[in-house]
PyMOL Python script that loads the backbone (N, CA, C, O; Angstrom):
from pymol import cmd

cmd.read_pdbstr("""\
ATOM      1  N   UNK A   1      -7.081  16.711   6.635  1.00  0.00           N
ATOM      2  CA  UNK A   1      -6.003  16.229   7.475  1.00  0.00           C
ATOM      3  C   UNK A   1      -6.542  16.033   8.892  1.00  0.00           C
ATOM      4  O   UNK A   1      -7.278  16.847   9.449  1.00  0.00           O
ATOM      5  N   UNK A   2      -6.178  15.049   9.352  1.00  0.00           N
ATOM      6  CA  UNK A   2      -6.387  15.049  10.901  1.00  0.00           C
ATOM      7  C   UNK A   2      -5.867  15.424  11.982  1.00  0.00           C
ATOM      8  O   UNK A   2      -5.188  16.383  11.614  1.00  0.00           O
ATOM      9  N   UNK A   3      -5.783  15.362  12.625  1.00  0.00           N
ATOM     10  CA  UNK A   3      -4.970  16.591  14.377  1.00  0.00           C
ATOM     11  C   UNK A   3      -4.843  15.469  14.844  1.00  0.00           C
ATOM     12  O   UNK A   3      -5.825  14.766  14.607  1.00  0.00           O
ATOM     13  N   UNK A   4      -3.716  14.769  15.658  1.00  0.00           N
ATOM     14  CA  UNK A   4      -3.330  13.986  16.301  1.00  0.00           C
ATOM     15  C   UNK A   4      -4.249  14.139  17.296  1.00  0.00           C
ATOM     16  O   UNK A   4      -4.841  13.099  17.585  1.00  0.00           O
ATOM     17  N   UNK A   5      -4.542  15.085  17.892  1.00  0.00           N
ATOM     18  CA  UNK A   5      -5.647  14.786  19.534  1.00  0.00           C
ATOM     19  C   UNK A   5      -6.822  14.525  18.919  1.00  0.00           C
ATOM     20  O   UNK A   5      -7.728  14.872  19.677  1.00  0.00           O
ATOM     21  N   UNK A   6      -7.361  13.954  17.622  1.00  0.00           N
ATOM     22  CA  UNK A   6      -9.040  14.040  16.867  1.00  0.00           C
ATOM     23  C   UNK A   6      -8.632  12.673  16.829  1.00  0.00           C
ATOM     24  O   UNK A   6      -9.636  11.969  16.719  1.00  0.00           O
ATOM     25  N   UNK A   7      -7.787  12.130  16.864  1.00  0.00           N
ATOM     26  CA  UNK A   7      -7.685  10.472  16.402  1.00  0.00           C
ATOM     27  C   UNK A   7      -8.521   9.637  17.540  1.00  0.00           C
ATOM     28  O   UNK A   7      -9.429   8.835  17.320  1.00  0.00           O
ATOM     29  N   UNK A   8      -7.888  10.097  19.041  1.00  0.00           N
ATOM     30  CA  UNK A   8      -8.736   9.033  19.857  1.00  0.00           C
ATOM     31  C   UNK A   8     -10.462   9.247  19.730  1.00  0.00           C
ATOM     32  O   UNK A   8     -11.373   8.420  19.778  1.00  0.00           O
ATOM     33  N   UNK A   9     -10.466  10.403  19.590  1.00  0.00           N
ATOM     34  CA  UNK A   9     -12.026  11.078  19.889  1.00  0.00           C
ATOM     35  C   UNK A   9     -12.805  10.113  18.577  1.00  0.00           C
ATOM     36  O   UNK A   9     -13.967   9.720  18.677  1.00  0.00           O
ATOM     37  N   UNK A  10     -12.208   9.923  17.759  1.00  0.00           N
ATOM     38  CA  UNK A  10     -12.604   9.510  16.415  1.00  0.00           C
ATOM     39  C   UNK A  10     -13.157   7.545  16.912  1.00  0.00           C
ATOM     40  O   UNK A  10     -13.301   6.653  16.077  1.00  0.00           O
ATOM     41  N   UNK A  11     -13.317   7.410  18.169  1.00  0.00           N
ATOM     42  CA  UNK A  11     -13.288   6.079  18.295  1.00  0.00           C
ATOM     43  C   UNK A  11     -14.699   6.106  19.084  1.00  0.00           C
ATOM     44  O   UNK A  11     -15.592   5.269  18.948  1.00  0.00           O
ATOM     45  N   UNK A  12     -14.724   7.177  19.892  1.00  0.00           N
ATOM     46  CA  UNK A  12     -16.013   7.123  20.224  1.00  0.00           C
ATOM     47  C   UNK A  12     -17.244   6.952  18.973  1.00  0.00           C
ATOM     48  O   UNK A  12     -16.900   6.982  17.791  1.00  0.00           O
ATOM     49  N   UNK A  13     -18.598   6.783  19.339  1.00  0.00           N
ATOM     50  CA  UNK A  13     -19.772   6.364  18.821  1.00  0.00           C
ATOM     51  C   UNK A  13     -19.982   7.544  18.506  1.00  0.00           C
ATOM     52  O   UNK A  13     -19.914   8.411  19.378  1.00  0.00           O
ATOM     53  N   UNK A  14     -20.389   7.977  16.752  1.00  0.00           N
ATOM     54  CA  UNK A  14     -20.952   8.951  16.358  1.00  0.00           C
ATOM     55  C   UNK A  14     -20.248  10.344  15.644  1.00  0.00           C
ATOM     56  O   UNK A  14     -20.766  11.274  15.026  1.00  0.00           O
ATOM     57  N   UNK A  15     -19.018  10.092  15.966  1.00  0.00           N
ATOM     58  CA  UNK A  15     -18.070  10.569  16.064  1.00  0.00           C
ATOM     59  C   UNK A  15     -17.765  11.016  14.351  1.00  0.00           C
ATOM     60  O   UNK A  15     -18.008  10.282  13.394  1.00  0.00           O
ATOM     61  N   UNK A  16     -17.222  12.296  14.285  1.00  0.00           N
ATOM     62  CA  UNK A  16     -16.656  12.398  12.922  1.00  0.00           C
ATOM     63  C   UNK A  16     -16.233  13.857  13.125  1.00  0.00           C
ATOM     64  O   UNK A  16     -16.767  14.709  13.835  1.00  0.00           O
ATOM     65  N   UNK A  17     -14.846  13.975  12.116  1.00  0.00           N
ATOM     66  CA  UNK A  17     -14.299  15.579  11.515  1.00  0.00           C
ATOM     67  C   UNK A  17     -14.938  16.517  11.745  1.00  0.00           C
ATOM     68  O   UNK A  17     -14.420  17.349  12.490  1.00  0.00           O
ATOM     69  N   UNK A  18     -16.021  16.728  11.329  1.00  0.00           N
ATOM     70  CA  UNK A  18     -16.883  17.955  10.761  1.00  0.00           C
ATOM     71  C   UNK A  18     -17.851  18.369  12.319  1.00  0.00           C
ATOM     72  O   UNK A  18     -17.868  17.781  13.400  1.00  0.00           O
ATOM     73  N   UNK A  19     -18.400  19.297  11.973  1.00  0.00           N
ATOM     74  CA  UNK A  19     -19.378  18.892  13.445  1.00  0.00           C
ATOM     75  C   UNK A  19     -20.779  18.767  12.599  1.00  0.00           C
ATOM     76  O   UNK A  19     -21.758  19.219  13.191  1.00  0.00           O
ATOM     77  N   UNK A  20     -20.908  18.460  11.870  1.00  0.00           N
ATOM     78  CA  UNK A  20     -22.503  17.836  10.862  1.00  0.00           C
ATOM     79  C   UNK A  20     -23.120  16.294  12.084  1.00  0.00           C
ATOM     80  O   UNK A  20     -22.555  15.282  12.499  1.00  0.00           O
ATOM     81  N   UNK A  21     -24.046  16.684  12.208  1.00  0.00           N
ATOM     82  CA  UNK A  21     -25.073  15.357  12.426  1.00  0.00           C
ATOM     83  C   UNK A  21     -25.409  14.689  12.255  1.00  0.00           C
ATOM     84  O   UNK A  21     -25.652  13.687  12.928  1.00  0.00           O
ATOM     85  N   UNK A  22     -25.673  15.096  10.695  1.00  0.00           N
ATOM     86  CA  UNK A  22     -26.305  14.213   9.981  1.00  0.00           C
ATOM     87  C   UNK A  22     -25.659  13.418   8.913  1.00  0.00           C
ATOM     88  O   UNK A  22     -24.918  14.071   8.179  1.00  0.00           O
ATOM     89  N   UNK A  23     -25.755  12.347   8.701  1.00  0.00           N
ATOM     90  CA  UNK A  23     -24.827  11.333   7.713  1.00  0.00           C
ATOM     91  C   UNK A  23     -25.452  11.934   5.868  1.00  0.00           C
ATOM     92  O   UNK A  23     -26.532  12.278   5.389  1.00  0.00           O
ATOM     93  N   UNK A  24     -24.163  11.790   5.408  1.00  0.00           N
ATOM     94  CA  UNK A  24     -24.543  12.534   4.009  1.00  0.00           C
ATOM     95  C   UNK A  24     -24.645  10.720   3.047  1.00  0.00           C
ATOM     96  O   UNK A  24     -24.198  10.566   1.911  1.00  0.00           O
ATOM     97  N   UNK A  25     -25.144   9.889   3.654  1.00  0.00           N
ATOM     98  CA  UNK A  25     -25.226   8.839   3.120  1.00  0.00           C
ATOM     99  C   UNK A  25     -23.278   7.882   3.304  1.00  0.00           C
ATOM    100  O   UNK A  25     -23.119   6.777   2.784  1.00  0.00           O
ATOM    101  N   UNK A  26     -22.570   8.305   3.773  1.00  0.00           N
ATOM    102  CA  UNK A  26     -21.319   7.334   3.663  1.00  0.00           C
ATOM    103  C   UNK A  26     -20.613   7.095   4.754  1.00  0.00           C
ATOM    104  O   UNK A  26     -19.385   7.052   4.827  1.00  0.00           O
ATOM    105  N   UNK A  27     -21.739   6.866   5.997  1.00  0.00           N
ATOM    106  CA  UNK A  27     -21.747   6.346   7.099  1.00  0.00           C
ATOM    107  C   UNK A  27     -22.226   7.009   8.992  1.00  0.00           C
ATOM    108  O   UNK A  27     -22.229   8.164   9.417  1.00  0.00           O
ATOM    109  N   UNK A  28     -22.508   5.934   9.574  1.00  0.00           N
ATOM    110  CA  UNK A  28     -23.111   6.777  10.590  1.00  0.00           C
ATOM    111  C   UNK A  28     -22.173   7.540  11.861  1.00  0.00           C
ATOM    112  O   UNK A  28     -22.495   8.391  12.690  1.00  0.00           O
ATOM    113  N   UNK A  29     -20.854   6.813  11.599  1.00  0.00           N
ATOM    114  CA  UNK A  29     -19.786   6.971  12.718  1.00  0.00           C
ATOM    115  C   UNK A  29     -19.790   6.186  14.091  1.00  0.00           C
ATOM    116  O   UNK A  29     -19.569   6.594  15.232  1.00  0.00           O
ATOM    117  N   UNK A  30     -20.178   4.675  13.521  1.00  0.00           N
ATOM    118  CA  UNK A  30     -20.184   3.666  14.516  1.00  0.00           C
ATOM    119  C   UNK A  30     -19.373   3.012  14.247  1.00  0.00           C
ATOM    120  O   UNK A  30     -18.917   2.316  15.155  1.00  0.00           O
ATOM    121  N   UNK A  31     -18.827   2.903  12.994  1.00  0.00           N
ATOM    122  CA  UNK A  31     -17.385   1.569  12.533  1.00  0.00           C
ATOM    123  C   UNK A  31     -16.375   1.556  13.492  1.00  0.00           C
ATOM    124  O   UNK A  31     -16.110   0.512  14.087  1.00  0.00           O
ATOM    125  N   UNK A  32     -15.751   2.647  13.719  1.00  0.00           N
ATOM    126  CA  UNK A  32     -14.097   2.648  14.486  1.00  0.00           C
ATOM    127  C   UNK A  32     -14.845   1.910  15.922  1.00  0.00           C
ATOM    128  O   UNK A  32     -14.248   0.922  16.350  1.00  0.00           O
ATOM    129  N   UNK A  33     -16.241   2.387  16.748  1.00  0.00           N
ATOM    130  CA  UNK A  33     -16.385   2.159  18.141  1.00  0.00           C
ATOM    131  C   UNK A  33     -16.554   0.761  17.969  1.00  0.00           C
ATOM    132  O   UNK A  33     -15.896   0.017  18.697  1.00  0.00           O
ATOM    133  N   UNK A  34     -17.368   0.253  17.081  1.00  0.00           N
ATOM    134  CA  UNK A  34     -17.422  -1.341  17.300  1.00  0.00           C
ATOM    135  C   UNK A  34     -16.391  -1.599  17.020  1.00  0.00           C
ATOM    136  O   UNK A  34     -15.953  -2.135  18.038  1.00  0.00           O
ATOM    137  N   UNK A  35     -15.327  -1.594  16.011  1.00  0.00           N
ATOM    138  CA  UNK A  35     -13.825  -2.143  15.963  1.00  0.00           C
ATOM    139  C   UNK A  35     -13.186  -1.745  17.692  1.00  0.00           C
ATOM    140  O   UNK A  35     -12.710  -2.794  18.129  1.00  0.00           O
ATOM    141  N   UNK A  36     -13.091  -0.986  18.390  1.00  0.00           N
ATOM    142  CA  UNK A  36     -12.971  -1.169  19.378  1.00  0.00           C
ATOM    143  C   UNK A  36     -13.154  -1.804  20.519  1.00  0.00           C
ATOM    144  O   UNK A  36     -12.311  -2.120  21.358  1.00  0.00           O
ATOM    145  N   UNK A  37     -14.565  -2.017  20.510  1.00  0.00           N
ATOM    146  CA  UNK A  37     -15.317  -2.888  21.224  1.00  0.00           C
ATOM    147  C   UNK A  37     -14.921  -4.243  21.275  1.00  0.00           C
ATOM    148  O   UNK A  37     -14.636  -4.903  22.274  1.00  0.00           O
ATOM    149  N   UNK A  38     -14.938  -4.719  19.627  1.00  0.00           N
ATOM    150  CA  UNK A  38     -14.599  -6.110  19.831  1.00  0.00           C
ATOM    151  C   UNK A  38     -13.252  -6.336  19.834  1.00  0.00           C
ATOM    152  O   UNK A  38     -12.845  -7.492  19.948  1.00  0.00           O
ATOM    153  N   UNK A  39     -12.420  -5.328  19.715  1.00  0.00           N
ATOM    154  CA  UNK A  39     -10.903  -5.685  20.084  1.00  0.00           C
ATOM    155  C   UNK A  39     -10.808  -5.807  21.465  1.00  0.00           C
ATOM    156  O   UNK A  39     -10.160  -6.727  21.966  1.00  0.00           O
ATOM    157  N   UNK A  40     -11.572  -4.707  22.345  1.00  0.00           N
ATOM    158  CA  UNK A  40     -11.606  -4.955  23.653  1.00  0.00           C
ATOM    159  C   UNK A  40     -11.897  -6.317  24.183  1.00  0.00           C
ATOM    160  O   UNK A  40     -11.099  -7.065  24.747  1.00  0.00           O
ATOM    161  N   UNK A  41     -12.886  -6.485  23.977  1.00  0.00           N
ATOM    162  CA  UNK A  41     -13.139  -7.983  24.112  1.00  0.00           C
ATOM    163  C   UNK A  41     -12.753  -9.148  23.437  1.00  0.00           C
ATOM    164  O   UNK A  41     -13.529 -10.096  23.319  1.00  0.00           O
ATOM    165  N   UNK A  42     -11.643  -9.152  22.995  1.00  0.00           N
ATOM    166  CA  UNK A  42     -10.548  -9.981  22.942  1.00  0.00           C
ATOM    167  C   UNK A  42      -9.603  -9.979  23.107  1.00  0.00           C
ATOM    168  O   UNK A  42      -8.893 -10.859  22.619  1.00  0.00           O
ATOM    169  N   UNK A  43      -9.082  -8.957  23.907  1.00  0.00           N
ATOM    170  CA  UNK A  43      -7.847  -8.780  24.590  1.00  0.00           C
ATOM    171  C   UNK A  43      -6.554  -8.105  23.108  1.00  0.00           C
ATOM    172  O   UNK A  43      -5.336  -8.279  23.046  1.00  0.00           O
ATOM    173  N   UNK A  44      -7.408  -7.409  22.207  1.00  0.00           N
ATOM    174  CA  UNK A  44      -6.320  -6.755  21.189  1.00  0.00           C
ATOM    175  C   UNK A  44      -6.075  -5.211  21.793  1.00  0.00           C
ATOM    176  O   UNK A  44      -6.491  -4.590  22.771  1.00  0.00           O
ATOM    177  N   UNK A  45      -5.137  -4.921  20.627  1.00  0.00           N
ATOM    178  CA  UNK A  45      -4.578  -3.496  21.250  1.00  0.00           C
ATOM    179  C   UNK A  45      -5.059  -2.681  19.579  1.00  0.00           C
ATOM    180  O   UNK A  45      -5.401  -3.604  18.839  1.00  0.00           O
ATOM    181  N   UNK A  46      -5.127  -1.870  19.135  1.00  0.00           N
ATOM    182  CA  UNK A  46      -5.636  -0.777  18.546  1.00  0.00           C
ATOM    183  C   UNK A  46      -4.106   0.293  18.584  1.00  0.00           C
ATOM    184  O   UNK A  46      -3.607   0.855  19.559  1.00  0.00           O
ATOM    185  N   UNK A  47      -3.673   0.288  17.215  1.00  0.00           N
ATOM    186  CA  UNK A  47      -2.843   1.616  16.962  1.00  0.00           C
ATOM    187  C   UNK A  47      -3.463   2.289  15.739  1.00  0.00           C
ATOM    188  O   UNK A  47      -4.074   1.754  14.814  1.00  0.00           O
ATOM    189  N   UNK A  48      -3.133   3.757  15.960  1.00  0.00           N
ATOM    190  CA  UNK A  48      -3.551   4.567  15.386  1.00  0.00           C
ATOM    191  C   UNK A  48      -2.137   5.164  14.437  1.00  0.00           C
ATOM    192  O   UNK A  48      -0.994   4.890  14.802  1.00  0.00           O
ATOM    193  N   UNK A  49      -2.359   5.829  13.451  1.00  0.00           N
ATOM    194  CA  UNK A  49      -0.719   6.084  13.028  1.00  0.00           C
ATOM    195  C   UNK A  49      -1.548   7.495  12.028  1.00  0.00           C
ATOM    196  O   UNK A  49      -2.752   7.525  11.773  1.00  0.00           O
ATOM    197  N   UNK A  50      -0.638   8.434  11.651  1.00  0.00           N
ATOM    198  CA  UNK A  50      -1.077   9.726  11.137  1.00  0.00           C
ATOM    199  C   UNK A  50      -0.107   9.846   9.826  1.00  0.00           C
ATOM    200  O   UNK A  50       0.758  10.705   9.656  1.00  0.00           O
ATOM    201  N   UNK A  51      -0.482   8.706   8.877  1.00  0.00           N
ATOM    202  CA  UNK A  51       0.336   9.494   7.635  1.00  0.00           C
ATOM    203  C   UNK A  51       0.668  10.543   7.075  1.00  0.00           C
ATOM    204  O   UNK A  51      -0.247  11.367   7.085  1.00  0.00           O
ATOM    205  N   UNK A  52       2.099  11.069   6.309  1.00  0.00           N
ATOM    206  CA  UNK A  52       2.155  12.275   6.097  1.00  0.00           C
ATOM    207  C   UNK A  52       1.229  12.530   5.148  1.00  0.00           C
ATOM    208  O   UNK A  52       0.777  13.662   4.976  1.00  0.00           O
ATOM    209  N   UNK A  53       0.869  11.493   4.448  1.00  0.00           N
ATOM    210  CA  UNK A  53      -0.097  12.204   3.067  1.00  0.00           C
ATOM    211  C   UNK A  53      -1.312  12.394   3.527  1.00  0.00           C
ATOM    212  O   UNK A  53      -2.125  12.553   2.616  1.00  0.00           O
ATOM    213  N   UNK A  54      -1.755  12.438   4.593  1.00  0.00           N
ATOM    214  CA  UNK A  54      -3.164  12.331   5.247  1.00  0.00           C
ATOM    215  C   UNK A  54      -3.833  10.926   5.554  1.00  0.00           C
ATOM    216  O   UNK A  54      -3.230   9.859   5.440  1.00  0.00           O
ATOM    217  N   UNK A  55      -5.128  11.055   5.951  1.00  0.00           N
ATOM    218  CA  UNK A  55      -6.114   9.816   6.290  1.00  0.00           C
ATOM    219  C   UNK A  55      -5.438   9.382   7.817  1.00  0.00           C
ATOM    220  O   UNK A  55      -4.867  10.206   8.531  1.00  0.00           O
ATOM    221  N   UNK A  56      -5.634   7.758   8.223  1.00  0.00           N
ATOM    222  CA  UNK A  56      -5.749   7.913   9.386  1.00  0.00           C
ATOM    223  C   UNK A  56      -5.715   6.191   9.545  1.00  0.00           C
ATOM    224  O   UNK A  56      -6.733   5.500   9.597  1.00  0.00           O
ATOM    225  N   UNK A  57      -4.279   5.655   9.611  1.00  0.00           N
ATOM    226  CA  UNK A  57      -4.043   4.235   9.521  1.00  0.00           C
ATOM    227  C   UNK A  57      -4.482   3.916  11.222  1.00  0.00           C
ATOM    228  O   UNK A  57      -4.694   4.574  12.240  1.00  0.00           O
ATOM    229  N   UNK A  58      -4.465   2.545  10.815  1.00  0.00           N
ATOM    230  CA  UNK A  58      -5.183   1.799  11.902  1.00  0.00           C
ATOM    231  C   UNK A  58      -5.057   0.171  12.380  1.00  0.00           C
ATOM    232  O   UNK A  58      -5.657  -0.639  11.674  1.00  0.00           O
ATOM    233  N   UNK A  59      -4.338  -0.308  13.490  1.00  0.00           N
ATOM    234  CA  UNK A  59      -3.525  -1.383  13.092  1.00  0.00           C
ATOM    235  C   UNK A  59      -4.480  -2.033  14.318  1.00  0.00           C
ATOM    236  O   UNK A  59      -4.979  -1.188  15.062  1.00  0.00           O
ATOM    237  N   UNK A  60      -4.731  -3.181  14.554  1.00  0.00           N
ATOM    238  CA  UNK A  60      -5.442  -4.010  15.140  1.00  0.00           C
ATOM    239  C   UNK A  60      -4.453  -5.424  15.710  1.00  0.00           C
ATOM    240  O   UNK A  60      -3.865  -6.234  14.993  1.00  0.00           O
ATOM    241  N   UNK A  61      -4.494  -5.396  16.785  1.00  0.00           N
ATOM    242  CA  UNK A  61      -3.356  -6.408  16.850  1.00  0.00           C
ATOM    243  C   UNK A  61      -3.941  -7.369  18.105  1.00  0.00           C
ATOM    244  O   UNK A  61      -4.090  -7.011  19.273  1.00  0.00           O
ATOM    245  N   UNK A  62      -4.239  -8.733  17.509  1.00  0.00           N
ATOM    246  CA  UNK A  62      -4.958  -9.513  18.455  1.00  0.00           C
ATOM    247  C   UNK A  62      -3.831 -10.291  19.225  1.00  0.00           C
ATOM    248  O   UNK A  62      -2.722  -9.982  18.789  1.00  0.00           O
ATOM    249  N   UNK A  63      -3.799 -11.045  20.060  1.00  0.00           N
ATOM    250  CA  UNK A  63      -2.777 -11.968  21.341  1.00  0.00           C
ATOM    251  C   UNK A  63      -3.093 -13.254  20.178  1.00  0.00           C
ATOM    252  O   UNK A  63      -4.041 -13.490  19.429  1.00  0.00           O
ATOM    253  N   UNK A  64      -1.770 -13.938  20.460  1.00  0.00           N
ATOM    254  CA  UNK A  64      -1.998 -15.504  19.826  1.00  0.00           C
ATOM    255  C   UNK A  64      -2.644 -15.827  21.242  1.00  0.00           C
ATOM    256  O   UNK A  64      -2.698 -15.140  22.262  1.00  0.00           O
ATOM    257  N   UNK A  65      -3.175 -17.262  20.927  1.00  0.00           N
ATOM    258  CA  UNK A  65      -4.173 -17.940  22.018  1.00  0.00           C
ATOM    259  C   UNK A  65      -3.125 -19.579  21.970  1.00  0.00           C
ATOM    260  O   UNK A  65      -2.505 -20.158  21.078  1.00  0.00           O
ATOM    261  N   UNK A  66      -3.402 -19.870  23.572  1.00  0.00           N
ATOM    262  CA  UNK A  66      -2.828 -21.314  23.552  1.00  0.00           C
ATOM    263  C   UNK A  66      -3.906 -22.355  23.528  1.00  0.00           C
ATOM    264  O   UNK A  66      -4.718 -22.350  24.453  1.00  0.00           O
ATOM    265  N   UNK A  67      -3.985 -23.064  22.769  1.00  0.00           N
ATOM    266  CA  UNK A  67      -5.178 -24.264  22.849  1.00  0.00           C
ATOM    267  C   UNK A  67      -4.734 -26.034  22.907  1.00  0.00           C
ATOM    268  O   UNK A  67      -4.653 -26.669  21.856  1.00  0.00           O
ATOM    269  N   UNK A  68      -4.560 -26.466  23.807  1.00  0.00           N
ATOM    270  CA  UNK A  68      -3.844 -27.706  23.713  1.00  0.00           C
ATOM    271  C   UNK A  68      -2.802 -28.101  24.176  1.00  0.00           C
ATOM    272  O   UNK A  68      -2.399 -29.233  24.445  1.00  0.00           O
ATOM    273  N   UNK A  69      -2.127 -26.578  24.314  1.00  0.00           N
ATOM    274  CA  UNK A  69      -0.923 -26.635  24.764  1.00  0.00           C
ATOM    275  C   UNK A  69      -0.027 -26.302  23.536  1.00  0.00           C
ATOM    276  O   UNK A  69       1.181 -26.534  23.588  1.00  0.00           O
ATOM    277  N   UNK A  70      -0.480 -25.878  22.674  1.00  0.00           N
ATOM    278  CA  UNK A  70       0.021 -25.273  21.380  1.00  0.00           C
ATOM    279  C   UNK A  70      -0.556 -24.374  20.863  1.00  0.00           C
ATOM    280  O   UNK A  70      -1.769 -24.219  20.720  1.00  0.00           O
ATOM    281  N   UNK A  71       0.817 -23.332  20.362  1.00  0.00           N
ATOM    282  CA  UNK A  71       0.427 -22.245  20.083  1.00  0.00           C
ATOM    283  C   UNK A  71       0.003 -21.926  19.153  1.00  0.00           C
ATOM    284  O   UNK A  71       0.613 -22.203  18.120  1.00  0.00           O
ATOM    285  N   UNK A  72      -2.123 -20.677  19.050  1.00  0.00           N
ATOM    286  CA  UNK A  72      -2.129 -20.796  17.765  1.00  0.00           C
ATOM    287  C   UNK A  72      -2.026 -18.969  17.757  1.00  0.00           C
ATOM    288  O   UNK A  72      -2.039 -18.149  18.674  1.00  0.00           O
ATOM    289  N   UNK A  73      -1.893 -18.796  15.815  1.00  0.00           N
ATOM    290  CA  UNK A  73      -1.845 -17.209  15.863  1.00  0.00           C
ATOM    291  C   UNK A  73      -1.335 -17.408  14.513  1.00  0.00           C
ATOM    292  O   UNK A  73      -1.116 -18.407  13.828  1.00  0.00           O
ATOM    293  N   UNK A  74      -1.155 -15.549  14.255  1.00  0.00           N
ATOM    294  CA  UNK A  74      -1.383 -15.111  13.004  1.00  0.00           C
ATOM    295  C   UNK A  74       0.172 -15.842  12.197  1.00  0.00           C
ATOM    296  O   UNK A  74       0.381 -15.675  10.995  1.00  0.00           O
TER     297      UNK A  74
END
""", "prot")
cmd.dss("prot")
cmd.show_as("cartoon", "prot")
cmd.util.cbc("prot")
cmd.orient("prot")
């Protein structure tokens, strides 16, 4: 289960649950920071949400863009 205050921390680089170092082969704990990164740099917003059954949802929400003078988006 996760702790609501472990969610943001979980975005930094390297980052994971446990305090282990070392990757047991099923990842290094760079995914969430680059999903950040490039949301940053496109002007998205990042929600985090704490299901009751556990794990650790994650919503990504980019700006529509105007091109032409018409609007494009999801």
């Amino acid at each position: 289960m996760i702790e609501p205050e472990a969610a943001e921390r979980l975005f930094e680089p390297f980052q994971r649950l446990t305090g282990a170092r070392t990757s047991d082969g099923s990842g290094l704990g760079l995914g969430r920071s680059i999903v950040r990164a490039i949301a940053e740099a496109h002007g998205a917003t990042i929600s985090t949400t704490l299901p009751a059954e556990g794990g650790l949802a994650i919503e990504v929400s980019f700006p529509a863009s105007r091109r032409g003078g018409e609007l494009r988006g999801p």
